[in-house]
N, C-alpha and C positions, 0 to 999 in steps of 0.2 A: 740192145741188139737190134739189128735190121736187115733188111737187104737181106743176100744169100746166105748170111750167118741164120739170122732168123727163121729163115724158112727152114731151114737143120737143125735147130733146138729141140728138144723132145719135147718140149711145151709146146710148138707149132707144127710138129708131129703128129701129137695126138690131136689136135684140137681139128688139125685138118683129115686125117682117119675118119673122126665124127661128122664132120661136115660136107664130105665128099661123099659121103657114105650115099646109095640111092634109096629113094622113096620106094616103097611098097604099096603104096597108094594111087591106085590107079586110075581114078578121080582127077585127084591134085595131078598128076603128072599130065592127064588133057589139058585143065583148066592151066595147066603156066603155058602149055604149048600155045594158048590161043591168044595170054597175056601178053607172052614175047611176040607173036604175031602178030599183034596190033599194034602194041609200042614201038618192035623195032629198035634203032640205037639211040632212042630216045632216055631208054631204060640200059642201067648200069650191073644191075643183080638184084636178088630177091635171095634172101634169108628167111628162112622158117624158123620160127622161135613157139615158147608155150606149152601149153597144156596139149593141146593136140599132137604137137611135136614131141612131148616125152611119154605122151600117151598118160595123162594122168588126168586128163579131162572124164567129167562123170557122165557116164552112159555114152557111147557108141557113135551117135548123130548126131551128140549136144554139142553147139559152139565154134565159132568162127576159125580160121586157118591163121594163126599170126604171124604176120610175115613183114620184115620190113624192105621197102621197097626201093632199092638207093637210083638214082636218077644222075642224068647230067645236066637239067636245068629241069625247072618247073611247066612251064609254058607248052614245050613241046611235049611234053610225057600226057599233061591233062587233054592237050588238041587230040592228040593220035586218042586216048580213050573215049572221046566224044566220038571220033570219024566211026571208029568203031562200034558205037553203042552201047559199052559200057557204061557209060555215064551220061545224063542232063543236065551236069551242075556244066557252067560258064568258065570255061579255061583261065579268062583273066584275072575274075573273081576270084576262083580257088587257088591260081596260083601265089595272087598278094596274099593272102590268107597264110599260106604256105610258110612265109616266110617268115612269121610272126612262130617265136616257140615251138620250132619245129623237134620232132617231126611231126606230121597231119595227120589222123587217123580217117580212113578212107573206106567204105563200104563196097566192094564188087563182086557181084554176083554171079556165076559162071554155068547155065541149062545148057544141055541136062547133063552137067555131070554133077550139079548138086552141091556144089561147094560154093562155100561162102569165105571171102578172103578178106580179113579185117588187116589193111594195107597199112603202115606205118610210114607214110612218103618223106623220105628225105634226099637232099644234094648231097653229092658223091665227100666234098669239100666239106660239109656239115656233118656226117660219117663218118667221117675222120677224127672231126675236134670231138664230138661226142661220144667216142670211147677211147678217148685218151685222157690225158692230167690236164688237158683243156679244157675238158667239159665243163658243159654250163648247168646240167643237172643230171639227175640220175635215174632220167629214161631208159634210154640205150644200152648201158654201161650196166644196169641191173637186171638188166634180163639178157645180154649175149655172153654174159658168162656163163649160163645156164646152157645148155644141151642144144644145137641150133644144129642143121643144113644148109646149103648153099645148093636152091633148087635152080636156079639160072645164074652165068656171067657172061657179060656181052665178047668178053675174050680173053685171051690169058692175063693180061695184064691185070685184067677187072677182076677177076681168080684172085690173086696175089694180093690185090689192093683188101679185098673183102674179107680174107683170110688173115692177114696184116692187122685190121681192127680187129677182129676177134681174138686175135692173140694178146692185143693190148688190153682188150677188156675182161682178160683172165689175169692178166699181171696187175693189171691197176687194182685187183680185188684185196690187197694185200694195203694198196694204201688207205682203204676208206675201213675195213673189214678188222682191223686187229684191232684198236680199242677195247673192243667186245668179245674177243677173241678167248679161249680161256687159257691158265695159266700154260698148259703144254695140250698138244695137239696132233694128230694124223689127219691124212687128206680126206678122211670121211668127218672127223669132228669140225674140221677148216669149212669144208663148203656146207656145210649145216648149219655153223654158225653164221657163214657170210651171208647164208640164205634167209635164217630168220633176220638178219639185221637190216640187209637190204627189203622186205617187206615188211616192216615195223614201221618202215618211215613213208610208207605210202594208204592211202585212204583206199579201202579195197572192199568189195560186199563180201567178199570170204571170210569164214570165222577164223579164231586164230589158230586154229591147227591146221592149216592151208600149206605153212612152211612145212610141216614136217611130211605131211602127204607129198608135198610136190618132192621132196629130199630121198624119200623112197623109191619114186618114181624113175629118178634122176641120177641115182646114186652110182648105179652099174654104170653107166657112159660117164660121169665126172668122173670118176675115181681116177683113170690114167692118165688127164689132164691135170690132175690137181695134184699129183704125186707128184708130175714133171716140174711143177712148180714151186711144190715146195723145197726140191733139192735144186732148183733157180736158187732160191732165198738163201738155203743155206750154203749156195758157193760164195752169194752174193756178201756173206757173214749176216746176215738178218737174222736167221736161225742158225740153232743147234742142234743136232739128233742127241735124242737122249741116249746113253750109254748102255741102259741094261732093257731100251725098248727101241729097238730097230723099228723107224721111219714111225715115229714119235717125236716131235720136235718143240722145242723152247724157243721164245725169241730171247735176243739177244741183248735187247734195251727192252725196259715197259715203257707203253705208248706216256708221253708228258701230258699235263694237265693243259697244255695249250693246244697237243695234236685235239684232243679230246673237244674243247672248245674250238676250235674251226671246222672240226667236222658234225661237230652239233649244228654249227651255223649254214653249213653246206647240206645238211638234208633238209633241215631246216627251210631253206630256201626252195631247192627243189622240191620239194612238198610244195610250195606256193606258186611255186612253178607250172609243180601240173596240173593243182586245182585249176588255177587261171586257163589250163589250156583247155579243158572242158568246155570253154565258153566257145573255143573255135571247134572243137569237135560236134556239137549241136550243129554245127553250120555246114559242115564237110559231107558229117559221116549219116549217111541215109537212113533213117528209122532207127537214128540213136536211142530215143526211148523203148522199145522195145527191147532191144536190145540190153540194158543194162538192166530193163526189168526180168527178161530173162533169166538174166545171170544170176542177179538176187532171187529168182525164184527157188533156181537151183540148188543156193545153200539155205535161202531160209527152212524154218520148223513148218511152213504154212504157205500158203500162193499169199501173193500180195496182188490186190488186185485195184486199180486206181480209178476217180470216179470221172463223169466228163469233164470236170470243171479240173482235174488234176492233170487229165491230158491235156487240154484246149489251152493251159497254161501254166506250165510246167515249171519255170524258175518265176513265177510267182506264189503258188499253190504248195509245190513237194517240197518244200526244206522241212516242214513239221515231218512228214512222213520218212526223209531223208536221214533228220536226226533220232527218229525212233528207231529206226533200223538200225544206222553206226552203231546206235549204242547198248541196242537188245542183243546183235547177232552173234554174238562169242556167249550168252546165255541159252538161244535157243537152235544157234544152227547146230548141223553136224559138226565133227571136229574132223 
């Protein structure tokens, strides 16, 4: 589906209900006014994704704003946040950068309204491929199926376009997501399980009951997006409703041992993917280390606290401390 069809599917229905929906936060709603005022039509829209967005983030004040930031070129979007003073990194710098595994993760900070915006920078063009059967990993694509708004678009068009990938990246859930799928299914067992699967394949300082907290959280606003989808599937003949359980669904082929083998190799990769991309985000994103030590503080059983010589050099020093963590924290953190 596309075009005017698509925008009247009740899969792009709902998904746009959600993400039209306005903020209640009257913080974040300063801090985009001042965003859009400085970029200008530089900037394409901003999507709010996350814990923060589905409100499953712990405690109140903890944790950056996650929002991805889609752009119509690189260059111009980083000058205008400089003119502004948003930033001191080097426009041409961070834009090459940019370009490399996108998208950037980007630190800006917004006094005094107190919000912190951990920016996910990408081209409007790159937005597109990356929640679609295009993708090159499963950045994007795993986290805007998940509960998202559309805090700014530069105009209707930019509306349409932004709403457009998010619809794709509820339907593409279906193609990476059923292997692991279980035998029959309702739209709450479907995005449960798409949700553990999709965070199984990522290196994250959450312990592993992360999925099901965040599914809780999430659950009341998926449900009518995921309904709409799965009776997509079953017009599409993908599924079956079960006969004696109304909106209980079977598929209709089980996944081949070859789906199963490409898409081992497709997270597989993207997994290496994003590692790798962390070498660009130390570069971009401002007080990256604190930052993730935070995070980790969050869920670990303990502070973790690191010594100078762990600061002053960080991907020489932390991988001891990096791999005792991975591998303690489903033993000591929360669930």
């Amino acid at each position: 589906m596309s075009g005017a069809e698509d925008d009247a599917s009740p899969l792009a229905l709902a998904v746009a209900e959600r993400a039209l929906s306005a903020s209640d936060d009257p913080a974040l709603v300063s801090a985009v006014r001042r965003f859009v005022s400085a970029t200008g039509d530089a900037l394409v829209g901003l999507v709010f994704f996350g814990s923060r967005r589905t409100r499953a983030a712990r405690g109140s004040g903890f944790g950056a704003h996650d929002v991805v930031v889609v752009v119509e070129a690189y260059r111009p979007f980083y000058e205008a946040l400089r003119r502004a003073g948003l930033t001191g990194k080097r426009p041409a710098f961070v834009s090459a950068a940019s370009r490399w595994l996108p998208p950037t993760q980007y630190s800006l900070r917004f006094e005094p309204e107190g919000v912190h915006v951990k920016a996910a920078v990408i081209r409007q063009d790159t937005f597109r491929r990356e929640t679609s059967a295009r993708r090159r990993d499963h950045f994007c694509i795993g986290r805007l199926f998940q509960p998202t708004r559309i805090l700014h678009a530069r105009d209707e068009e930019a509306r349409r376009d932004l709403l457009s990938a998010l619809v794709a990246a509820h339907r593409e859930t279906w193609a990476w997501a059923r292997p692991w799928l279980p035998a029959r299914f309702d739209a709450a067992t479907y995005g449960h399980s798409a949700l553990r699967t999709s965070m199984r394949w990522e290196v994250r300082p959450e312990p592993a009951g992360r999925a099901d907290a965040l599914w809780e959280a999430q659950r009341t606003e998926q449900l009518p997006a995921l309904e709409a989808l799965l009776r997509e599937l079953a017009v599409r003949g993908e599924l079956t409703e079960e006969a004696d359980a109304p909106g209980w669904m079977r598929p209709t082929r089980p996944a081949s041992a070859a789906e199963r083998l490409r898409l081992g190799i497709y997270f597989r990769r993207s997994l290496v993917r994003a590692t790798t991309r962390w070498l660009k985000h130390t570069v971009t994103f401002e007080g990256w280390l604190d930052y993730i030590l935070a995070k980790a503080n969050r869920h670990a059983g303990e502070p973790i606290v690191l010594t100078a010589r762990e600061r002053r050099w960080p991907w020489i020093f932390l991988w001891g401390r990096l791999y005792r963590y991975l591998r303690t924290k489903n033993r000591r953190g929360p669930s």
